[in-house]
Biopython code that builds the backbone (N, CA, C, O; Angstrom):
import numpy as np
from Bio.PDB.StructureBuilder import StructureBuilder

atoms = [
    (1, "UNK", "N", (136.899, 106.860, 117.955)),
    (1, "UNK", "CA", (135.922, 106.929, 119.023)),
    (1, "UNK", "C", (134.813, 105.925, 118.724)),
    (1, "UNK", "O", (134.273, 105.944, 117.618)),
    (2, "UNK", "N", (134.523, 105.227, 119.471)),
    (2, "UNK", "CA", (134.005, 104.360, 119.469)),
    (2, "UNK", "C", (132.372, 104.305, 120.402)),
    (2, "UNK", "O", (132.349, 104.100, 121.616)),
    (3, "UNK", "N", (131.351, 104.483, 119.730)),
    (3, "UNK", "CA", (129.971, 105.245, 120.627)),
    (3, "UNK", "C", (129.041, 103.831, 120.866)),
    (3, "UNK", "O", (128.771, 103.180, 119.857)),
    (4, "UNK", "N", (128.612, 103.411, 122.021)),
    (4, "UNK", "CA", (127.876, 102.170, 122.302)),
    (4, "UNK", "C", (126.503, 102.758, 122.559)),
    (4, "UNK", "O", (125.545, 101.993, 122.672)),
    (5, "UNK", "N", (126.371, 103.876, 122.644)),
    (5, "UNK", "CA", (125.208, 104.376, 123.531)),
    (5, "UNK", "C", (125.268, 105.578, 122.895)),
    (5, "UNK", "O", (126.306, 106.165, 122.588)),
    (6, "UNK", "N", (123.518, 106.152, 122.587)),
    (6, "UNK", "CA", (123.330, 107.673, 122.488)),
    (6, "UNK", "C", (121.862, 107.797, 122.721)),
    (6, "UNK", "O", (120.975, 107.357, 121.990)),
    (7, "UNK", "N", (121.694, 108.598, 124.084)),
    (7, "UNK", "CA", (120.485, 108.937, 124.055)),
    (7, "UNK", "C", (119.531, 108.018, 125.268)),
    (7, "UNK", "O", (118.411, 108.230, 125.733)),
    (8, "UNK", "N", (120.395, 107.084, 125.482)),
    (8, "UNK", "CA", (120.381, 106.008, 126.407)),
    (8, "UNK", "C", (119.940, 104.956, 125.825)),
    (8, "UNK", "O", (119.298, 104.163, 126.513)),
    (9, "UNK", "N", (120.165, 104.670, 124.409)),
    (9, "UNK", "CA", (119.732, 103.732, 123.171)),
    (9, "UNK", "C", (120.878, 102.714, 122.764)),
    (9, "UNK", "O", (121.750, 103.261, 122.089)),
    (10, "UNK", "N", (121.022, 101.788, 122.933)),
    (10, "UNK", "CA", (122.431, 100.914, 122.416)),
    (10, "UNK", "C", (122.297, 100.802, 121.098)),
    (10, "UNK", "O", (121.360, 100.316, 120.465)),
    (11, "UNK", "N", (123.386, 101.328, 120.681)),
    (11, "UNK", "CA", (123.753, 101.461, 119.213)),
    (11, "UNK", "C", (124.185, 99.868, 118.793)),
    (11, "UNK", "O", (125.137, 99.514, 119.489)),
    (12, "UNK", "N", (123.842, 99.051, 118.056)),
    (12, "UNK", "CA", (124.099, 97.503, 117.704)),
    (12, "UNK", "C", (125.313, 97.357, 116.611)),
    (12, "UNK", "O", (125.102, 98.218, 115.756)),
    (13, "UNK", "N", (126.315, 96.733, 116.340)),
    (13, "UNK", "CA", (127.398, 96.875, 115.370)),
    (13, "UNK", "C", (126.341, 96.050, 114.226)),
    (13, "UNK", "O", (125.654, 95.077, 114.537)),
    (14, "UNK", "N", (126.388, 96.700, 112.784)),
    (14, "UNK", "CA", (126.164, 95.854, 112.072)),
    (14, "UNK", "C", (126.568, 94.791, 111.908)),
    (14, "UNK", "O", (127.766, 94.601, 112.117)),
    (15, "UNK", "N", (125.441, 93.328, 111.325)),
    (15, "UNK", "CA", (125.337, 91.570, 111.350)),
    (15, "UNK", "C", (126.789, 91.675, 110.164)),
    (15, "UNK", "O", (127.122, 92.764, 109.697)),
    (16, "UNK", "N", (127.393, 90.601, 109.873)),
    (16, "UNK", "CA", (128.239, 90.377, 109.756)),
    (16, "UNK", "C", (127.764, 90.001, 108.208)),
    (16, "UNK", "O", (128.699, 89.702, 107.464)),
    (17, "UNK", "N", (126.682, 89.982, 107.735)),
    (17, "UNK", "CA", (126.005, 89.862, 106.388)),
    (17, "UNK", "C", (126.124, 91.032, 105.821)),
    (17, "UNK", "O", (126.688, 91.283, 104.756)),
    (18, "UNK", "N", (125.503, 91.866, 106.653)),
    (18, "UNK", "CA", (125.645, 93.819, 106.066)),
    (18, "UNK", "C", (127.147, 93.805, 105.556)),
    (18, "UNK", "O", (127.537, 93.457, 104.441)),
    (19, "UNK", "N", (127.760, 94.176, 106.426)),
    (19, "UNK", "CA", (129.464, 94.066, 106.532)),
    (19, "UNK", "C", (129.711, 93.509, 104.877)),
    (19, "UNK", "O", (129.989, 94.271, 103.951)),
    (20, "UNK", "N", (129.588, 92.416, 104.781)),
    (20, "UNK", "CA", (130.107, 91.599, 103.669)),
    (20, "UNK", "C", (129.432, 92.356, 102.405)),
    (20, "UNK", "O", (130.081, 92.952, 101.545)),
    (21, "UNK", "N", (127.886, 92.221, 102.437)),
    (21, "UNK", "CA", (127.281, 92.866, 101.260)),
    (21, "UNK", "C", (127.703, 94.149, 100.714)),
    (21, "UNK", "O", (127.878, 94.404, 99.523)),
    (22, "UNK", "N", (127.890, 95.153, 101.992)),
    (22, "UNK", "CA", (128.604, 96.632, 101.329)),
    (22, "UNK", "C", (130.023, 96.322, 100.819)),
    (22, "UNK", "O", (130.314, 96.450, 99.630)),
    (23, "UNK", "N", (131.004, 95.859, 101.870)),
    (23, "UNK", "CA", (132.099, 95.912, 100.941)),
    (23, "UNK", "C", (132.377, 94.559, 99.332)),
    (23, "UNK", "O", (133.383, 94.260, 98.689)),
    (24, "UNK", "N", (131.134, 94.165, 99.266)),
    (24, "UNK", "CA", (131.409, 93.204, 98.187)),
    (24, "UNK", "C", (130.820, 94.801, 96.968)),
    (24, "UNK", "O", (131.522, 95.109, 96.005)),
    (25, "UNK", "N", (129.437, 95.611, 97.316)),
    (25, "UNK", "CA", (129.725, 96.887, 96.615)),
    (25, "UNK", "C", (130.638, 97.680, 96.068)),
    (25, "UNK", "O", (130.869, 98.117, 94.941)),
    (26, "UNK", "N", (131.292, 97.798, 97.555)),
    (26, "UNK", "CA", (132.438, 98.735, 97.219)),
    (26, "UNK", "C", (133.535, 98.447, 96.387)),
    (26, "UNK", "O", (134.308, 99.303, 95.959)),
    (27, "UNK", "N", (133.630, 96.736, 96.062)),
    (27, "UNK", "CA", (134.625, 96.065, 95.449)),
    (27, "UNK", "C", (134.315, 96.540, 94.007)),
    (27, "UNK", "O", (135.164, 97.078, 93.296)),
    (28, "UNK", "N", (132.838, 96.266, 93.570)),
    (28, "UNK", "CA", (132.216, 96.183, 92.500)),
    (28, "UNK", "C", (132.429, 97.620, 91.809)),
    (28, "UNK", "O", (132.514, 97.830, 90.599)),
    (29, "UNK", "N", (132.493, 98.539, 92.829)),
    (29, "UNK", "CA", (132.512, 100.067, 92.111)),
    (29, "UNK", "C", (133.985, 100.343, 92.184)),
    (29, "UNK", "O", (134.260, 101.209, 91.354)),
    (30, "UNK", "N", (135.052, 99.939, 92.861)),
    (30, "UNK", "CA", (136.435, 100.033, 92.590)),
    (30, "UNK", "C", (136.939, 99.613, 91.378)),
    (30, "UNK", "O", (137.763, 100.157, 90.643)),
    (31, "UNK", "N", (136.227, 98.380, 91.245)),
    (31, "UNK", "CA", (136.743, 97.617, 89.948)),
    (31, "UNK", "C", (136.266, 97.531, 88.747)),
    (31, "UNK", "O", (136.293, 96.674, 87.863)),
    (32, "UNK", "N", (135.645, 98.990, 88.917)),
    (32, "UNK", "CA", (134.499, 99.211, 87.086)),
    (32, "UNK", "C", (135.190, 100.139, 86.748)),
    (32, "UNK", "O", (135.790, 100.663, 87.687)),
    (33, "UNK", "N", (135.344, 100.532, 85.862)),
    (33, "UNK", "CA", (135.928, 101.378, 84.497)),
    (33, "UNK", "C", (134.807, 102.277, 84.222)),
    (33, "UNK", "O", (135.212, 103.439, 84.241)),
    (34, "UNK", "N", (133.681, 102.201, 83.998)),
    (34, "UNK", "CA", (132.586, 102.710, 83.616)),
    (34, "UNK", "C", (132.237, 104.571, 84.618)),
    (34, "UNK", "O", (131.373, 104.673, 85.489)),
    (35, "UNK", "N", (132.900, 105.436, 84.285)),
    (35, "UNK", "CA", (133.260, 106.477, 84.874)),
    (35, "UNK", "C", (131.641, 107.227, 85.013)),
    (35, "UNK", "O", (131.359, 107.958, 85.962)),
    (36, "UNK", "N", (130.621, 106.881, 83.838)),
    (36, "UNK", "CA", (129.608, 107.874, 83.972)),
    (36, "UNK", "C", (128.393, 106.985, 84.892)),
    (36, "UNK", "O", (127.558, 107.477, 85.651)),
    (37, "UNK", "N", (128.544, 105.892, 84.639)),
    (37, "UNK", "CA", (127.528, 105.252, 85.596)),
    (37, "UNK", "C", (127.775, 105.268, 87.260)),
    (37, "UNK", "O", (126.840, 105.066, 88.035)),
    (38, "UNK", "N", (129.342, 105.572, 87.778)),
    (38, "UNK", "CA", (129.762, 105.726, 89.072)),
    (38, "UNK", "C", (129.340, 107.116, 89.746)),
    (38, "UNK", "O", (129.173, 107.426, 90.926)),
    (39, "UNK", "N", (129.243, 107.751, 88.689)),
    (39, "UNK", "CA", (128.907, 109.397, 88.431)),
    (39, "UNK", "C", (127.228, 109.313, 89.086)),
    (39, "UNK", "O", (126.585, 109.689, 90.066)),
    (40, "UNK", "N", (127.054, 108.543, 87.793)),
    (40, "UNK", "CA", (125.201, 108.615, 88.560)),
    (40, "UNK", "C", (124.921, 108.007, 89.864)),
    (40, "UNK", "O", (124.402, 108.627, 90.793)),
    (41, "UNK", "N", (125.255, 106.852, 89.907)),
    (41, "UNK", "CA", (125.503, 106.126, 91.579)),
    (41, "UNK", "C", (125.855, 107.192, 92.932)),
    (41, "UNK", "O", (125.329, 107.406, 94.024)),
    (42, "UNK", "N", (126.886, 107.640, 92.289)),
    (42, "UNK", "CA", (127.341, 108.906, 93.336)),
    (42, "UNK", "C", (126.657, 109.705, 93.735)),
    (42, "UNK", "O", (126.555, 109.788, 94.959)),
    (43, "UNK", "N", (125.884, 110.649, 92.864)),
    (43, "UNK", "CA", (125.171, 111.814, 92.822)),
    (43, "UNK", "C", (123.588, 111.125, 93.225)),
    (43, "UNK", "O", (122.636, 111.853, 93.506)),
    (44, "UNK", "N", (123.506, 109.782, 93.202)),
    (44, "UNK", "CA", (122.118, 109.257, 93.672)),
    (44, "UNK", "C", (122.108, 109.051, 95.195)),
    (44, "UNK", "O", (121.177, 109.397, 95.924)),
    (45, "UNK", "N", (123.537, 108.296, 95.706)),
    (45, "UNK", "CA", (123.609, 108.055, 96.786)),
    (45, "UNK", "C", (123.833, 109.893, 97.726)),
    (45, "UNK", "O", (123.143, 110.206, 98.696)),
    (46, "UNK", "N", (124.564, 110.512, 97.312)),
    (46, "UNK", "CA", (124.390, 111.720, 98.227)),
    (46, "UNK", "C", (123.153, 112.413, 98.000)),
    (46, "UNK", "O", (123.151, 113.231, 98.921)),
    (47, "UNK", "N", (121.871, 112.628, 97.199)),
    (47, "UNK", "CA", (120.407, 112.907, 97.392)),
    (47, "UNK", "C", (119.876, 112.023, 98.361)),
    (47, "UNK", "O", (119.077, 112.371, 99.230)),
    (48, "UNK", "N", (120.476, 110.475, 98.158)),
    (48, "UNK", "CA", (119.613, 109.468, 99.260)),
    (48, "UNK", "C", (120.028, 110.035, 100.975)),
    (48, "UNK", "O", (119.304, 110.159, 101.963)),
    (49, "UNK", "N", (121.452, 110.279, 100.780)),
    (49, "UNK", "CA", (121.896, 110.693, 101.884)),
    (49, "UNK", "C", (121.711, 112.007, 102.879)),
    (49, "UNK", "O", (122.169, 112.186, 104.008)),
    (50, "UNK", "N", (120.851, 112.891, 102.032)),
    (50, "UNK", "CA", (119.829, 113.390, 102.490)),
    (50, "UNK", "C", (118.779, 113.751, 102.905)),
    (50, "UNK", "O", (118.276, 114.572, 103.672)),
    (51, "UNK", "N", (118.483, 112.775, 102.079)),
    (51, "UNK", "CA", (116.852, 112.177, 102.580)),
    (51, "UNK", "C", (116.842, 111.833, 103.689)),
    (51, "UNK", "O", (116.047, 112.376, 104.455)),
    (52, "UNK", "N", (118.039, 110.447, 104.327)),
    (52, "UNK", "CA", (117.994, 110.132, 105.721)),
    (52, "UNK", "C", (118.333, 110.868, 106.643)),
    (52, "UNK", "O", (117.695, 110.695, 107.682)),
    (53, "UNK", "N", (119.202, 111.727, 106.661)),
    (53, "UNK", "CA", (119.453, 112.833, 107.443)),
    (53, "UNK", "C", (118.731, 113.493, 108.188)),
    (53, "UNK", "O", (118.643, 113.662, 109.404)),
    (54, "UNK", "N", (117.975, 114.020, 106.874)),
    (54, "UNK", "CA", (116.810, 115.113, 107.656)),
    (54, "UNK", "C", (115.625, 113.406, 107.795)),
    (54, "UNK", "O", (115.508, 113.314, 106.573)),
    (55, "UNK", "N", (115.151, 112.706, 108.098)),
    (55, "UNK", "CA", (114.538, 111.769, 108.575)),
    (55, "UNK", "C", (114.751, 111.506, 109.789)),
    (55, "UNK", "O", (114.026, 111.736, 110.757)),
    (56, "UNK", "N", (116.390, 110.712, 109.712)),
    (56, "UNK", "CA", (117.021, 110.764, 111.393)),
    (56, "UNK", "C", (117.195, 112.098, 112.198)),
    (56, "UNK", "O", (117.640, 111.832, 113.314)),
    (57, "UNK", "N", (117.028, 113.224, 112.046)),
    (57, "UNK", "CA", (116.924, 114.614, 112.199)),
    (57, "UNK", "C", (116.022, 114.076, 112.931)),
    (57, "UNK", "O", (116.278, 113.458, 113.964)),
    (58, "UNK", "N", (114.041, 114.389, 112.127)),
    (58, "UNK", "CA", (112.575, 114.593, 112.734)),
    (58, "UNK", "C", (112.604, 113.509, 113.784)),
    (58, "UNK", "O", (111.938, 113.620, 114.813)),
    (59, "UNK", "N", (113.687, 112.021, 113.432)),
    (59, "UNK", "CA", (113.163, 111.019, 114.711)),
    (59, "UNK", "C", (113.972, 111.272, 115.832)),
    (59, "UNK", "O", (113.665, 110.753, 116.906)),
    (60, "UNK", "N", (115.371, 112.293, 115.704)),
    (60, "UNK", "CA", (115.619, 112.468, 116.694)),
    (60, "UNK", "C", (114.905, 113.541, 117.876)),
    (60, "UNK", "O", (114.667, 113.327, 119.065)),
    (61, "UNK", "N", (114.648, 114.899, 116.950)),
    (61, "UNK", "CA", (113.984, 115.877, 117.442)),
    (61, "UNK", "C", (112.791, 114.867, 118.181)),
    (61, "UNK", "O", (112.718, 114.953, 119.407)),
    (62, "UNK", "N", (112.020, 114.081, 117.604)),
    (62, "UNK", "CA", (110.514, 113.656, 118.554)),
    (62, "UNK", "C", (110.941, 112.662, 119.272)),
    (62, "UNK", "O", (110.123, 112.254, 120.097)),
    (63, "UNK", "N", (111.865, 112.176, 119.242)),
    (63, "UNK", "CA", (112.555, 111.452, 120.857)),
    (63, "UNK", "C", (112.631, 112.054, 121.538)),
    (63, "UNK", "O", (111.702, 112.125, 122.341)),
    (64, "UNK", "N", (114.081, 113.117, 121.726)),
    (64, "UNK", "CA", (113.954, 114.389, 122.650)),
    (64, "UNK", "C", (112.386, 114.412, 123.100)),
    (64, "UNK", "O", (111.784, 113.948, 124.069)),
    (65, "UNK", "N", (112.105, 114.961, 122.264)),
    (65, "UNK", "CA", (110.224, 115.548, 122.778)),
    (65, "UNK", "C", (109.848, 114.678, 123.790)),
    (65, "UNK", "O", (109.381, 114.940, 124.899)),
    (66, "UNK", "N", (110.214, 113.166, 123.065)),
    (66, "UNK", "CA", (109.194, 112.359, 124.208)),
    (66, "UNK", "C", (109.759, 112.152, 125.239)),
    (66, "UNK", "O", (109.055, 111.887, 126.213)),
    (67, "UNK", "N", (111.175, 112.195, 125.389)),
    (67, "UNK", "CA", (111.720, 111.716, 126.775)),
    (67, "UNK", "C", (111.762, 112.848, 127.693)),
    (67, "UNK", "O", (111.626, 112.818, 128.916)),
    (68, "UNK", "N", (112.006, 114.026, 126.802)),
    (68, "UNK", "CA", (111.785, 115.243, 127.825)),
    (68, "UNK", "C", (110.094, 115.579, 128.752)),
    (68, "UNK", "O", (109.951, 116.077, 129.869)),
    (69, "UNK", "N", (108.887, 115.026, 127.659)),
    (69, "UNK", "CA", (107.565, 114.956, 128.029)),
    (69, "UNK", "C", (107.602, 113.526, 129.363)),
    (69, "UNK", "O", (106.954, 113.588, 130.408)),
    (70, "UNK", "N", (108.306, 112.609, 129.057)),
    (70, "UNK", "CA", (108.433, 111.829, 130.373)),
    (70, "UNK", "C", (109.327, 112.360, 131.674)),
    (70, "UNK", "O", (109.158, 112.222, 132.885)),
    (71, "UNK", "N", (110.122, 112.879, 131.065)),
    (71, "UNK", "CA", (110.948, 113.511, 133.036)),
    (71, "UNK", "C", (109.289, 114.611, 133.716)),
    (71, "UNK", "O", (108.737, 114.772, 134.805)),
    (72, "UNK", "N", (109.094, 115.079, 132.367)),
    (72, "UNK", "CA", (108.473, 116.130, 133.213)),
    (72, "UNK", "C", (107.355, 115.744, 133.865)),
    (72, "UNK", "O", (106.738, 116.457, 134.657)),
    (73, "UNK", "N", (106.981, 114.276, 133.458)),
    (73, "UNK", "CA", (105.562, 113.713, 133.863)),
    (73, "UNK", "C", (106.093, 113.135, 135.381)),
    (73, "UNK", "O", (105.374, 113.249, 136.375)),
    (74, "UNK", "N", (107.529, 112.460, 135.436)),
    (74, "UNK", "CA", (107.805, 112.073, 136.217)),
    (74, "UNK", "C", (108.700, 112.539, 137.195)),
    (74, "UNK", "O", (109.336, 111.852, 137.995)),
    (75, "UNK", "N", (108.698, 114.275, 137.015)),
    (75, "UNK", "CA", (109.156, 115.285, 138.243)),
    (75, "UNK", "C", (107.783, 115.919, 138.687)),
    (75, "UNK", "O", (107.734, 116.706, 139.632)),
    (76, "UNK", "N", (106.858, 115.608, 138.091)),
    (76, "UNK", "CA", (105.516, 116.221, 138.699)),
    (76, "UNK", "C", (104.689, 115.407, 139.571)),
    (76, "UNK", "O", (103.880, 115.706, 140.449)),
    (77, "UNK", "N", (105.216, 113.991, 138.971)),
    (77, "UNK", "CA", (104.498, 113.060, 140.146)),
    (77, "UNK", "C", (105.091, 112.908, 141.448)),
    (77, "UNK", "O", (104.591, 112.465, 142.482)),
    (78, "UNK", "N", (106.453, 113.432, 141.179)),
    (78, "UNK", "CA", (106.987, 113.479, 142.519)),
    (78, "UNK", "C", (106.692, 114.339, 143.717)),
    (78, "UNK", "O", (106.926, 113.975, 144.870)),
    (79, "UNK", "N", (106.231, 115.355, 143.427)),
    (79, "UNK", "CA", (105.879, 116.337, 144.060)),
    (79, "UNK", "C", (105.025, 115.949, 144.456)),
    (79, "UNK", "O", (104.424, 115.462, 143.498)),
    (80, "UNK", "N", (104.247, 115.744, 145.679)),
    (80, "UNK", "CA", (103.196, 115.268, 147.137)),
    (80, "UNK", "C", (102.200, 116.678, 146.513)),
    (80, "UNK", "O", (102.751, 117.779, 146.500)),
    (81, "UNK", "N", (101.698, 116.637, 146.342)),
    (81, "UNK", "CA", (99.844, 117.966, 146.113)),
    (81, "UNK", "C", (98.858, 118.094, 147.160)),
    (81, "UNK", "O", (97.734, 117.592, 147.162)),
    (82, "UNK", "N", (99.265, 118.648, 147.845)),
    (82, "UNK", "CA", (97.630, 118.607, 149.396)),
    (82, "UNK", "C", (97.067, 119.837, 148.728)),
    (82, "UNK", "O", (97.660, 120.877, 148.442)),
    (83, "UNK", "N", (95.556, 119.449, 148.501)),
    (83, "UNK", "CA", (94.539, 120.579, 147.741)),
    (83, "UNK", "C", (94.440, 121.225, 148.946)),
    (83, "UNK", "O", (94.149, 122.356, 148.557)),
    (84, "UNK", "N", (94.475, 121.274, 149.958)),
    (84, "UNK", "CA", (93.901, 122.286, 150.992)),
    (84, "UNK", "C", (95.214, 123.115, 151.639)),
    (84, "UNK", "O", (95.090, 123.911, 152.570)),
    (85, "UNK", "N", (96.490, 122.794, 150.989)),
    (85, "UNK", "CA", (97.687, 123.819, 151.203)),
    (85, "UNK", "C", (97.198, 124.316, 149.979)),
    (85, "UNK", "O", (96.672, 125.422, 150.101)),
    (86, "UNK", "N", (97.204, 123.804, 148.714)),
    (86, "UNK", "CA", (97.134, 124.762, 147.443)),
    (86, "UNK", "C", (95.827, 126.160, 147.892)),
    (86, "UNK", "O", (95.893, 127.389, 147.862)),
    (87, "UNK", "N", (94.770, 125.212, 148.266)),
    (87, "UNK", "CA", (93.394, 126.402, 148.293)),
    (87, "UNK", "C", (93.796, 127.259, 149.410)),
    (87, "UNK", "O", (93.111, 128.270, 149.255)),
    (88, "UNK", "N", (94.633, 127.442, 150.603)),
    (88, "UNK", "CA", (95.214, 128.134, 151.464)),
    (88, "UNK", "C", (96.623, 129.162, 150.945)),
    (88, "UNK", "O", (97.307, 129.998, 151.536)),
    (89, "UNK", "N", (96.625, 128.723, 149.845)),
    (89, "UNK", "CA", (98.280, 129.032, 149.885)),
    (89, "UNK", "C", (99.570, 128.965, 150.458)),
    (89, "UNK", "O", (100.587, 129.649, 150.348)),
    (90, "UNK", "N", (99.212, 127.821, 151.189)),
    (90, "UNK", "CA", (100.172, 127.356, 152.832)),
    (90, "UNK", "C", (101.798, 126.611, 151.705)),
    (90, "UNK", "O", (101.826, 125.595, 151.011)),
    (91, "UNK", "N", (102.705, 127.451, 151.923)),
    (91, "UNK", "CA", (103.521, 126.473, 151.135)),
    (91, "UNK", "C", (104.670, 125.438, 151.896)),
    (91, "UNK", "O", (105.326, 124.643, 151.223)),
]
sb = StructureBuilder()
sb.init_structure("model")
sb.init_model(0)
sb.init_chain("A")
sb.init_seg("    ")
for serial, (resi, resn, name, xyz) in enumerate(atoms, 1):
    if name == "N":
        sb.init_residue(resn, " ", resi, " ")
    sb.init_atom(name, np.array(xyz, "f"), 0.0, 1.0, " ", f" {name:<3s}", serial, name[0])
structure = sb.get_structure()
């Protein structure tokens, strides 16, 4: 599955530099022997990988917030207001 869009946000494919730099990583940790230092790498990268989580979590939650705070600004402006039906109660 393949996602271009979330949220009404275009998701961008990573530059073709990223791409190269991780898997020249991934080469580097395939091809080490060194079992306790992959160990620490590992166990560093899944703490990091929580960190962003709950990060991208709070920025998603206060998007929501804000786009939901814009419909509602902009279903209220829609609505026409005559103060002298409101002070009548004329609906």
């Amino acid at each position: 599955m393949d996602i271009k869009k979330f949220l009404n946000i275009d998701i961008e494919p990573a530059p073709l530099e990223m791409k190269l730099d991780v898997e020249m990583r991934c080469r580097e940790i395939m091809a080490s022997d060194n079992v306790i230092d992959i160990k620490r790498y590992c166990t560093h990268l899944v703490r990091h990988k929580l960190e962003q989580d709950m990060f991208l979590a709070s920025m998603l939650g206060r998007l929501i917030e804000l786009e939901a705070n814009l419909v509602v600004k902009e279903l209220r402006k829609e609505k026409p207001r005559n103060p002298i039906k409101k002070f009548f109660h004329i609906p």
